[in-house]
Each structure stands twice: as C-alpha cells, then as structure tokens.
C-alpha positions in Angstrom: 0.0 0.0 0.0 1.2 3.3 -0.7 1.4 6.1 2.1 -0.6 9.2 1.6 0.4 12.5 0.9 0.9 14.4 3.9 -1.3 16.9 4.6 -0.1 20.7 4.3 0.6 22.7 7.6 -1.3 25.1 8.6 -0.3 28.2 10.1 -2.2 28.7 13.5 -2.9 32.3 14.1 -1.0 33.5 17.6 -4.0 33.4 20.3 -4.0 35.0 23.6 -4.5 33.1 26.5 -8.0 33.6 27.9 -7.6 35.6 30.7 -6.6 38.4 28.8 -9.0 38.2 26.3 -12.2 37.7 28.1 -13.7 40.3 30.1 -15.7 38.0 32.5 -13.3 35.1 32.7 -11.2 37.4 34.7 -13.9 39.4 36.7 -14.7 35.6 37.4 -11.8 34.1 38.3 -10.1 37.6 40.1 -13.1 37.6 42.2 -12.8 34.1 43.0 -9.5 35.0 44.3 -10.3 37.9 45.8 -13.1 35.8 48.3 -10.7 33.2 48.5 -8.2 36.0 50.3 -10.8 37.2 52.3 -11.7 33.9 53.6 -7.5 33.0 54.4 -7.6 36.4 55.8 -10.7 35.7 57.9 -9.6 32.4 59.3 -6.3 34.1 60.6 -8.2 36.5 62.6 -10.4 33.8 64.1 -7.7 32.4 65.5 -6.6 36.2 67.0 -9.9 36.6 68.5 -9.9 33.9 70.8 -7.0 35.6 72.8 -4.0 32.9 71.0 -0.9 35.0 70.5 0.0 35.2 66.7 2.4 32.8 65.8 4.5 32.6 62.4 2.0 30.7 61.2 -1.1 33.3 61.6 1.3 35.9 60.2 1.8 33.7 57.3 -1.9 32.8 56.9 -2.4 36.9 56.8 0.6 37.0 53.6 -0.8 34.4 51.8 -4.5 36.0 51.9 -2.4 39.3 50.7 -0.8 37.7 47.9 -4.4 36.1 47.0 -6.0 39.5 47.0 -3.5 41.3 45.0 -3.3 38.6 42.3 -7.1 38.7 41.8 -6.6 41.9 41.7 -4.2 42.2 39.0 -6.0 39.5 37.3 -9.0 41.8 37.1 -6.8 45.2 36.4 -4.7 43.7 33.4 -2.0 46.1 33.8 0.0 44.3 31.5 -2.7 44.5 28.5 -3.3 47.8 28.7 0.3 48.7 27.8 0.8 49.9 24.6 4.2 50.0 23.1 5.0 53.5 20.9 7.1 53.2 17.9 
C-alpha cells in the first residue's frame, strides 16, 4: 500500500490566552481569588480573636491571603494589557 500525501501545515494564528482576552473570565476568576483571600484572611483573625498569641503561622496565613488578593486583583486590572508600546 502506498502512504498518503501528507497533509499541508497550517499556520495557526498566535492566540492569547483567555484571561486576557475575556472580560468575564477574569472578573470571574479575580473575584474568586479575591473571596478566597478574604476567607484566608478571615480564618487568621479567628484564630486572634480567641485571645491565641499570633504565631508565624497566623502571620503567614495573613501573607498568603495578601498575595491572594492582589493577584485577583491584577488579574482583574490587566496592567499588562493595557500597555501599549510607541514606535
């Protein structure tokens, strides 16, 4: 049996990913990482409020829920896609 003839490549088109691309993908998922802060956050202070001393890992509880927060945030900002580069 012959083989047959391979099939021509096709040039794919250079596609964004979809969180930059779709406006309620990322309100989605930023604010799904924004509540997921809050509730890291939230949980840290429990643990305050019932007169424990914080420990290292309350304070790191309390980064963690930061760094949550800010990357929904960015997520949702899309600093990086606004940028426009002048020539």
């Amino acid at each position: 049996m012959s083989s047959p003839t391979p099939l021509p490549e096709k040039s794919s088109p250079v596609t964004k990913p979809v969180s930059e691309n779709c406006w309620s993908c990322r309100i989605l998922s930023g604010g799904g990482l924004l509540v997921s802060g809050g509730y890291v956050f939230m949980q840290a202070q429990k643990f305050k409020h019932l007169g424990g001393p914080p420990s290292m890992g309350t304070v790191a509880q309390i980064v963690f829920a930061a760094g949550l927060a800010s990357w929904g945030i960015v997520l949702i900002a899309d600093p990086v896609g606004k940028k426009t580069r002048k020539q």
